[in-house]
C-alpha positions in Angstrom: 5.6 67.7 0.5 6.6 64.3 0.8 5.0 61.3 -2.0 3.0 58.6 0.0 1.7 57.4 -3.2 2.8 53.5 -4.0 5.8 53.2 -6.3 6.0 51.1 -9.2 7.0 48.4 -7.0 4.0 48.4 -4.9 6.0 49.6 -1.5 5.9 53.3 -0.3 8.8 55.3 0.0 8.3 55.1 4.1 7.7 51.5 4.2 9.5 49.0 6.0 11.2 46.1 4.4 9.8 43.3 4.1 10.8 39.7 5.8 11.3 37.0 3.8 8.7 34.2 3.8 9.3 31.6 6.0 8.7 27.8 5.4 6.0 26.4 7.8 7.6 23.8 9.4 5.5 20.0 9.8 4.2 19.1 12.9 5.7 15.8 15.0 5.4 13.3 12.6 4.1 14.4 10.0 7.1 14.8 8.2 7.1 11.3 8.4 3.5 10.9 6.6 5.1 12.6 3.7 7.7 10.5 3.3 6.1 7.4 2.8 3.3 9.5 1.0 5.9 10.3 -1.5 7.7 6.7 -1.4 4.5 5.2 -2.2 3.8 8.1 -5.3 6.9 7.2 -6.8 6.3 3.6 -7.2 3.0 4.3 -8.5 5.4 6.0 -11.8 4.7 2.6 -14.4 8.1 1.4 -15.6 9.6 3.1 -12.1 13.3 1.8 -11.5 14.4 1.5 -7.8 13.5 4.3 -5.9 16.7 5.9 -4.1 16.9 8.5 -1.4 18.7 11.4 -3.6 15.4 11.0 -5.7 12.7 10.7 -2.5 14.8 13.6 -1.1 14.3 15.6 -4.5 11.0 14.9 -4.5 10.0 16.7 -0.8 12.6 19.3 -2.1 14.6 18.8 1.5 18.0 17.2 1.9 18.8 13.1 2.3 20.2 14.2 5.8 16.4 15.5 6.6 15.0 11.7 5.5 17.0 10.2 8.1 16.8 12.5 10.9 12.8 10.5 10.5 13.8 7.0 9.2 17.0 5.3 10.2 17.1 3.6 6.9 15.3 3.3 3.6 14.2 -0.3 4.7 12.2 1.2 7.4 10.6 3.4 4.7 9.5 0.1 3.3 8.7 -0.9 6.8 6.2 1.7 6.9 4.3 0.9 4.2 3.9 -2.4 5.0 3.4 -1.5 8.1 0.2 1.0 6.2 -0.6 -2.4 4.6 -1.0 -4.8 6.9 -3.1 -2.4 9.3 -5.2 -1.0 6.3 -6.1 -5.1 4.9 -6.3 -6.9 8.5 -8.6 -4.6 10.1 -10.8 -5.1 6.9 -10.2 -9.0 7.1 -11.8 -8.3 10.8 -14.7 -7.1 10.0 -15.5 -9.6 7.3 -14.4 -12.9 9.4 -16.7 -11.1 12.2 -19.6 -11.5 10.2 -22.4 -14.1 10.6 -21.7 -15.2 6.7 -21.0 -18.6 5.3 -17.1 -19.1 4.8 -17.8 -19.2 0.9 -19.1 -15.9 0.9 -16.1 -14.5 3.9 -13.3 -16.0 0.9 -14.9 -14.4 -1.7 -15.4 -11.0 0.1 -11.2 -11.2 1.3 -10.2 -11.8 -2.2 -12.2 -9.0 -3.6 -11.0 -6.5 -0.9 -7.4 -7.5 -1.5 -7.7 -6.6 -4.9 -9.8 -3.7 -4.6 -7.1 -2.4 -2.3 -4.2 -2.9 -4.9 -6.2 -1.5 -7.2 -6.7 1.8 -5.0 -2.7 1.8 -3.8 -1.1 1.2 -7.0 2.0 1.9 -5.1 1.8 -0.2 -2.5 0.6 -3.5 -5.0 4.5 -2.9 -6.0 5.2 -3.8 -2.1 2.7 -6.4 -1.9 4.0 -8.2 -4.8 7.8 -7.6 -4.3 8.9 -5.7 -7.0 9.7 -2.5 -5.3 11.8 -4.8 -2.7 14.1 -6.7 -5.2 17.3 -4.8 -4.0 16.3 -3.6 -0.6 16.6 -5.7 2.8 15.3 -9.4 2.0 13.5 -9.0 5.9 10.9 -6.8 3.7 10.4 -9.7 1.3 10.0 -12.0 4.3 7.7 -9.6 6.0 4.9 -10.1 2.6 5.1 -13.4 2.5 3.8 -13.8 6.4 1.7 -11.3 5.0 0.4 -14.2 2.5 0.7 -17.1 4.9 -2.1 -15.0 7.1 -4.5 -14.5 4.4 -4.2 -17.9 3.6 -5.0 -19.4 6.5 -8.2 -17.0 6.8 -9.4 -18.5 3.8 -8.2 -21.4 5.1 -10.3 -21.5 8.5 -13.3 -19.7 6.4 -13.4 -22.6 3.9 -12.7 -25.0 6.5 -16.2 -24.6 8.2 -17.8 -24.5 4.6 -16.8 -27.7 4.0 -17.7 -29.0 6.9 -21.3 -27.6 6.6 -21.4 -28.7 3.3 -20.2 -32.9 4.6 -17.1 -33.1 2.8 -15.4 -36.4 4.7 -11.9 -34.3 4.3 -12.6 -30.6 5.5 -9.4 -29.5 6.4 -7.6 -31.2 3.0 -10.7 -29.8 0.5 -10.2 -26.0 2.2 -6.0 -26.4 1.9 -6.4 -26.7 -2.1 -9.0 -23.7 -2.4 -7.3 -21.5 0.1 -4.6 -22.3 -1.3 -5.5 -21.6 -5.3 -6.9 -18.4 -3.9 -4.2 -17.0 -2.5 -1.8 -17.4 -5.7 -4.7 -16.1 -7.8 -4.8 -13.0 -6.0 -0.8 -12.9 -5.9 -0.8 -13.8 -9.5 -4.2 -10.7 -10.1 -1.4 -8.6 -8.3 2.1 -8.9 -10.0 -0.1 -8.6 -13.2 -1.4 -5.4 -12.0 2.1 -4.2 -11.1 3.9 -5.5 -14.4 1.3 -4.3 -16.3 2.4 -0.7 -15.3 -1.2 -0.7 -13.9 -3.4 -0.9 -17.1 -4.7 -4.6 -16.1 -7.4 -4.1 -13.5 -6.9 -7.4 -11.2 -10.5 -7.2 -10.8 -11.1 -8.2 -13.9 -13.5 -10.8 -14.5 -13.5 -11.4 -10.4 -16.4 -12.9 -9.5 -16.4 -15.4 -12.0 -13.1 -16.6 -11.3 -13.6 -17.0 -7.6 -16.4 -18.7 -8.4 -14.2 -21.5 -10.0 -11.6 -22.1 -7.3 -15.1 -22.1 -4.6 
């Protein structure tokens, strides 16, 4: 009579063999999500030197050929991040500037969601700031400071209609200087933040140091 009974091995001596597994395969695009998922996760690593694509590739466990079958380059890595960026921070500029608020309270509430950002995206306060761009395409670099110049001249327009509420005889020149000031705060809040290795919470102290510069 024939033995049914499991082997040692767990198969039956009338079993079939059985197929390897098979790796799921990612749906349109999102291979691309988890490339910049893990770009970003490795420049959250304090003390992180330049992030290549034999490391990224490493990382995903797939091959430096399957990175560029979804990016052309590793500058549009960094292009989608900033792309990430810029989508994430002006929709949230939006909805404060849409507000019926006075422009003191608008600046005070865009400086405190820029940093609150950075301090949720470690990684991407690297790209804000520059650091993670130093060798890569100087278009990137270019592409954060516009990023800047915009959230300066918010604050700028915000503070322009507080001073003129509050009957300063030089609106436009008083709201220059403060936008201004705030703007390189929260750059300076940032690349501390960053070159910290991320121990120095850019929120530190916030409120009364945008008090000063308002």
């Amino acid at each position: 009579m024939q033995n049914d009974e499991p082997s040692a091995s767990g198969a039956t001596s009338s079993s079939e063999p059985v197929a390897a597994p098979t790796r799921k395969r990612p749906k349109p695009g999102e291979r691309r999500v988890q490339i910049l998922q893990a770009l970003a996760a490795m420049l959250e690593q304090p003390g992180a030197e330049r992030v290549t694509t034999a490391a990224l590739a490493a990382r995903l466990d797939v091959s430096e050929a399957a990175l560029y079958r979804h990016f052309a380059s590793k500058a549009q890595m960094f292009e989608g991040l900033i792309d990430f960026i810029e989508q994430s921070v002006f929709t949230l500029v939006n909805q404060i500037v849409e507000r019926d608020a006075p422009g003191h309270e608008q600046a005070a509430r865009v400086v405190a969601m820029l940093v609150q950002f950075a301090e949720k995206n470690p990684g991407m306060t690297r790209v804000m700031v520059g650091d993670a761009l130093v060798f890569e395409n100087e278009r990137l670099q270019n592409r954060m400071n516009q990023f800047f110049d915009k959230i300066e001249a918010t604050l700028r327009q915000a503070l322009r209609d507080a001073a003129a509420v509050d009957g300063s005889a030089t609106p436009s020149v008083d709201a220059q200087v403060r936008a201004s000031a705030l703007t390189a705060f929260v750059v300076g809040r940032l690349q501390r933040f960053a070159r910290s290795g991320f121990r120095r919470a850019p929120s530190e102290h916030l409120d009364a140091a945008v008090a000063l510069m308002l």
